[in-house]
C-alpha positions as CSV (number, residue, x, y, z in Angstrom):
1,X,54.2,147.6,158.6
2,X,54.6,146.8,162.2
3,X,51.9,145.2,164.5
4,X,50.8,148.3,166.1
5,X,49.8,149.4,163.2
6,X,47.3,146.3,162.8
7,X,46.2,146.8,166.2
8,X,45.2,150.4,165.8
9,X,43.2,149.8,162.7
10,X,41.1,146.6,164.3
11,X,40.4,148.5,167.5
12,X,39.3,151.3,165.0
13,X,37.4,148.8,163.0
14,X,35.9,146.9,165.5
15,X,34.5,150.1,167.4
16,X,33.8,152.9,164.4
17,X,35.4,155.3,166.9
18,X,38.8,156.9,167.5
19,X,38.1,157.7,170.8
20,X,36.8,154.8,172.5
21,X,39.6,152.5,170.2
22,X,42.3,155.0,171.4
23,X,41.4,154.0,176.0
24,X,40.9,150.0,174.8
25,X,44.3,150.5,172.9
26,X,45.7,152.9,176.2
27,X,46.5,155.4,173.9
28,X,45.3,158.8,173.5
29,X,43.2,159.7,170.6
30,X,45.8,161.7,168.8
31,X,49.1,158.8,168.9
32,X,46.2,156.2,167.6
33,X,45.2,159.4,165.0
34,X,48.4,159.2,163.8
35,X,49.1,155.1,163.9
36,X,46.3,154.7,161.6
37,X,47.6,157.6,159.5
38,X,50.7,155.9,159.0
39,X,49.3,152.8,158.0
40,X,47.7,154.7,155.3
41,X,50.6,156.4,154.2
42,X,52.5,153.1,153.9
43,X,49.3,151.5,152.0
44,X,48.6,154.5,150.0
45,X,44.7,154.2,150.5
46,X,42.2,155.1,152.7
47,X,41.0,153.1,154.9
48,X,38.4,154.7,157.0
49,X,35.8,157.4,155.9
50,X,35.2,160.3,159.1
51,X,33.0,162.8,159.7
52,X,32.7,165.1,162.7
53,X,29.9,162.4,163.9
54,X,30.9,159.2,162.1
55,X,33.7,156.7,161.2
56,X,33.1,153.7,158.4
57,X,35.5,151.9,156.1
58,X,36.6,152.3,153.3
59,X,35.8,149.4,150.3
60,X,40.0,149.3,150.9
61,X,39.2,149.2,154.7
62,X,37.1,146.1,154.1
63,X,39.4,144.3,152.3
64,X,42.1,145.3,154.7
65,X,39.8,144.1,158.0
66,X,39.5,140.1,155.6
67,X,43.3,140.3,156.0
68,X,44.1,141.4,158.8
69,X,41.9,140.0,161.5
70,X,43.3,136.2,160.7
71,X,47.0,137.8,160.4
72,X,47.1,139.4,164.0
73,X,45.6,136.6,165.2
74,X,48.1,134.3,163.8
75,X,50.9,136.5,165.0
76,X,49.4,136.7,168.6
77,X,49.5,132.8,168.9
78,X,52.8,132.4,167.4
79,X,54.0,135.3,170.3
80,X,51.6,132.7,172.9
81,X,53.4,129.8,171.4
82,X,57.2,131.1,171.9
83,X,56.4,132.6,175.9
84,X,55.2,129.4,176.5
85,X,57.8,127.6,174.6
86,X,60.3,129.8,176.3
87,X,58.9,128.9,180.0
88,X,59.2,124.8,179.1
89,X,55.6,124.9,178.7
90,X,55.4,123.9,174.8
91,X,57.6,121.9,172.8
92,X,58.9,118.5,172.5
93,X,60.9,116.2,174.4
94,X,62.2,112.4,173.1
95,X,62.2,110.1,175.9
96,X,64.0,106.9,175.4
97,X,63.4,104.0,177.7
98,X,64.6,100.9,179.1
99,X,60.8,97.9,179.0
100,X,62.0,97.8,182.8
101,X,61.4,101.3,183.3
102,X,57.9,101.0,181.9
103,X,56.8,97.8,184.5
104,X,58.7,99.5,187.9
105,X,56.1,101.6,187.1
106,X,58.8,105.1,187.4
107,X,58.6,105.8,183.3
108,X,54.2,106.0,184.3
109,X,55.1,108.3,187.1
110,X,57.1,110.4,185.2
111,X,55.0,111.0,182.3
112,X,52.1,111.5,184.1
113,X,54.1,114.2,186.3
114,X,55.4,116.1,183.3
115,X,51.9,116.2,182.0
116,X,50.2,117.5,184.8
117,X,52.9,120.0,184.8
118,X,53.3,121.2,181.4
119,X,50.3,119.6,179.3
120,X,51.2,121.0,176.1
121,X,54.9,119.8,175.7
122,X,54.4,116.9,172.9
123,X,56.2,113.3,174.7
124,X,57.7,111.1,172.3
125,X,58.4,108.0,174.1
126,X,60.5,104.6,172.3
127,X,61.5,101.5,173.7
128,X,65.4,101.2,173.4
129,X,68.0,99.3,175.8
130,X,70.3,101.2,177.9
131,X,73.7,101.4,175.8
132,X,71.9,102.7,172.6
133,X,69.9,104.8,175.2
134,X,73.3,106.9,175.9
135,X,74.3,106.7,171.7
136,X,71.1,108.8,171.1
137,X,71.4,111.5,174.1
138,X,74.4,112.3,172.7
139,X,73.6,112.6,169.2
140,X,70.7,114.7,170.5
141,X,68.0,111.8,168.9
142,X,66.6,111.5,172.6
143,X,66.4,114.5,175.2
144,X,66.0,112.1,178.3
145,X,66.4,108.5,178.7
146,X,65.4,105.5,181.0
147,X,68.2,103.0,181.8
148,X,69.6,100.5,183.9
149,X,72.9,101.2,185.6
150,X,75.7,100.6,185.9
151,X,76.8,102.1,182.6
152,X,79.6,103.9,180.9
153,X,78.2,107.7,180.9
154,X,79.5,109.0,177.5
155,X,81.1,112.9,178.4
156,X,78.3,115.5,179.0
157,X,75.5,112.9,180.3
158,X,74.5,113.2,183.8
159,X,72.3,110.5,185.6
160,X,69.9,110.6,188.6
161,X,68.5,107.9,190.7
162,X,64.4,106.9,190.5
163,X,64.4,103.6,191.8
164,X,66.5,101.0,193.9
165,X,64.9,97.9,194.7
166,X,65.4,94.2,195.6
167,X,67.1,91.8,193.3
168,X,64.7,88.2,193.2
169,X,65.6,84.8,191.5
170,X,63.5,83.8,188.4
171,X,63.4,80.2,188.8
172,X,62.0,77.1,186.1
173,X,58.8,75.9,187.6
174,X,60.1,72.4,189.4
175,X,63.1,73.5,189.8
176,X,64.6,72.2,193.3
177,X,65.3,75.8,194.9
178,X,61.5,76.6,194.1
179,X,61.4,74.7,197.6
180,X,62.5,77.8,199.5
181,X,61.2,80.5,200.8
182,X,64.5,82.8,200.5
183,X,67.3,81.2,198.0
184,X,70.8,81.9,199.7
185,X,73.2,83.0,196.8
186,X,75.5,80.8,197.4
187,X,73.5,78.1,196.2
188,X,73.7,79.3,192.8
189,X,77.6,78.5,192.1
190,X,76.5,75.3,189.9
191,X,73.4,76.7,188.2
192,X,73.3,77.8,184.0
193,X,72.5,81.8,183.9
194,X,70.0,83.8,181.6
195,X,71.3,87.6,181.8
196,X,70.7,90.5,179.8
197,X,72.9,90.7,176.1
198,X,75.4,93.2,177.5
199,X,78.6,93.3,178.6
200,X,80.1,92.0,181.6
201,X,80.5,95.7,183.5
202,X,77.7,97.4,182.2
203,X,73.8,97.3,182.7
204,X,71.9,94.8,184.5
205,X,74.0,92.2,183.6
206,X,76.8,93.3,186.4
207,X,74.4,91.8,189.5
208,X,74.9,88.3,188.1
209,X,78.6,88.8,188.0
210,X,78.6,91.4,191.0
211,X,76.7,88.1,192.9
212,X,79.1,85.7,192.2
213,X,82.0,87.6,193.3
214,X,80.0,88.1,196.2
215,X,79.8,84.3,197.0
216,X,83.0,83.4,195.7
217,X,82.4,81.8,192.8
218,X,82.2,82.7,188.8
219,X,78.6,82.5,187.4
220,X,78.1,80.0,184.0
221,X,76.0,82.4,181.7
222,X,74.4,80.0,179.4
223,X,71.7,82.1,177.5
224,X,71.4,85.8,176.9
225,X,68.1,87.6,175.9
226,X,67.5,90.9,174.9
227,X,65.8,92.2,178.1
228,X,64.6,91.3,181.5
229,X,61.5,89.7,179.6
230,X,63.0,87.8,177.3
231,X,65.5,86.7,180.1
232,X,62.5,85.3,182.3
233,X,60.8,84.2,178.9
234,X,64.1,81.7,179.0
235,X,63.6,80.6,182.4
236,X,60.2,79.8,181.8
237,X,61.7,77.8,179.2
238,X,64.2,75.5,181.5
239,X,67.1,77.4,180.1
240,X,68.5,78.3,183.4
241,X,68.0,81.0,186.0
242,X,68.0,84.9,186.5
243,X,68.6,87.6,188.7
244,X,65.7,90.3,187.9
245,X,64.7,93.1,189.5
246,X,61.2,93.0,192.2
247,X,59.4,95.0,189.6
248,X,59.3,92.2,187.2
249,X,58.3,89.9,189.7
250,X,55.3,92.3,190.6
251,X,54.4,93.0,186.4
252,X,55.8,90.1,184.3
253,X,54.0,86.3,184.7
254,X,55.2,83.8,182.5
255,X,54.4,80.0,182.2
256,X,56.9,78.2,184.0
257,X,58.8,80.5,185.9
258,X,58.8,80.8,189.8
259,X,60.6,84.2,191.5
260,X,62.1,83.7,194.7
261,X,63.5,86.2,197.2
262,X,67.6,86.1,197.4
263,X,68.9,85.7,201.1
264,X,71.7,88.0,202.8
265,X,72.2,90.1,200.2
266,X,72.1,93.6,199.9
267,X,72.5,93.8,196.2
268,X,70.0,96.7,194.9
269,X,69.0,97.1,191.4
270,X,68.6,100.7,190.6
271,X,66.4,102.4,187.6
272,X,67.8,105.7,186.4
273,X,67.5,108.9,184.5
274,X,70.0,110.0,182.0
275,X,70.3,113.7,180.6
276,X,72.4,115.8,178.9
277,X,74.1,118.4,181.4
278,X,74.4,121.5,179.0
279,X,70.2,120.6,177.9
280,X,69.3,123.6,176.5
281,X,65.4,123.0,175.5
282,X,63.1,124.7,178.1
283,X,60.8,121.8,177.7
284,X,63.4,119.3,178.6
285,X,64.7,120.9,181.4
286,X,61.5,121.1,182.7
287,X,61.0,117.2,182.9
288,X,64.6,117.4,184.1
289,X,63.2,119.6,187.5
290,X,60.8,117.2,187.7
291,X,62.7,114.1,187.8
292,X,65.3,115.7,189.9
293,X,62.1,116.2,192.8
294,X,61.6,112.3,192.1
295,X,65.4,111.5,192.7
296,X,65.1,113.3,195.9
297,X,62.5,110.8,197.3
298,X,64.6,107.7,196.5
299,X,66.2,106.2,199.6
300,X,70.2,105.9,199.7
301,X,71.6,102.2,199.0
């Protein structure tokens, strides 16, 4: 049975009339004639009764019509779901993400873009730090993900650039460089660190060491945390102080800590995009065109 032969007999059913079934269908009366024919033959019953002035159906015909009305319909929204699937309009797309991402306020930009533009594509977003960010895009566990250069890129992962912005000094309340308006970097040789748990070369943690080879000196990392908020959650404590990016300043206030401009320095802290170069889900490199028309509005270092 193929689906023109459920098509002929609905139009048929629906109207009682070969004729007017055969123009809705744009077939002539005979080819429809001998569709519905053929689906009888492949039955073996009859499913309409005619007359030179009449069509009905048959008690098989009405059994048939139960059937068949819910199974073209099903098959016609499965045929909706896969154009749409096939144009990046349906589908789903993981989305990892650095908790920076999410207060810059790039990761709400995005999401709100791809939904305007394809609101049927199912986001699944998770929290995850950059490193295992890059794990998961190449095991294929997340399509696009959120992170914090600079980074190793794993083979196959590409990168684009949504944000660069200031680096600021989280500072303990009453602590003596609170004083200034603009802290010069090279005040910080002597002071204890809070950083990101990362290595040295990789992730936000390179600006505190990129800083103090900038000023000439070798920065004393005391305390790690997890992120950028657990790093200003330990300034706030009197653990030491951090570099974080402006975002935070903007989004994050915590008892006891204090951000300050840095003075002199160029040092940018940049949010990014990683993908998977070869992507082959419509959906995904849909978001990907869309975050590719973000990276083009981000200013050069």
């Amino acid at each position: 049975m193929e689906l023109r032969h459920l098509r002929a007999f609905l139009a048929v059913a629906e109207t009682l009339h070969f004729a007017q079934a055969a123009e809705k269908l744009g077939l002539s009366p005979p080819a429809l004639t001998e569709q519905v024919q053929g689906l009888e033959a492949l039955l073996g019953a009859r499913l309409f009764r005619r007359t030179k002035r009449s069509v009905a159906l048959t008690d098989a015909g009405h059994l048939f019509l139960r059937e068949a009305r819910p199974a073209l319909a099903q098959v016609e929204r499965a045929e909706r779901t896969g154009r749409l699937a096939g144009r990046g309009e349906r589908g789903i797309v993981a989305v990892g993400f650095a908790a920076s991402a999410a207060f810059s306020g790039v990761l709400g930009a995005s999401v709100a873009a791809w939904r305007e533009a394809q609101p049927q594509v199912e986001l699944r977003l998770q929290e995850l730090e950059s490193v295992p960010q890059l794990e998961a895009l190449v095991e294929g566990r997340l399509d696009i993900g959120f992170i914090r250069p600079p980074l190793v890129l794993p083979d196959g992962i590409a990168t684009l650039p949504l944000l660069r912005e200031p680096l600021w000094l989280a500072l303990p309340e009453g602590h003596p460089l609170c004083a200034q308006a603009a802290v010069q970097p090279s005040a910080l040789a002597e002071e204890a660190f809070v950083s990101p748990d990362a290595e040295t070369s990789m992730g936000f943690h390179h600006h505190t060491i990129a800083i103090g080879q900038q000023m000439g000196f070798t920065p004393r990392v005391a305390h790690y945390g997890r992120d950028l908020v657990a790093v200003a959650a330990l300034v706030g404590l009197g653990l030491g102080v951090a570099l974080v990016p402006a975002s935070l300043r903007d989004c994050v206030r915590l008892p006891g800590v204090v951000y300050r401009p840095l003075a002199g320095t160029p040092l940018r802290a940049e949010l990014a995009a990683a993908f998977r170069r070869t992507e082959a889900a419509p959906a995904a490199r849909a978001c990907i065109r869309q975050l590719r028309r973000q990276a083009e509005a981000v200013p050069p270092y």
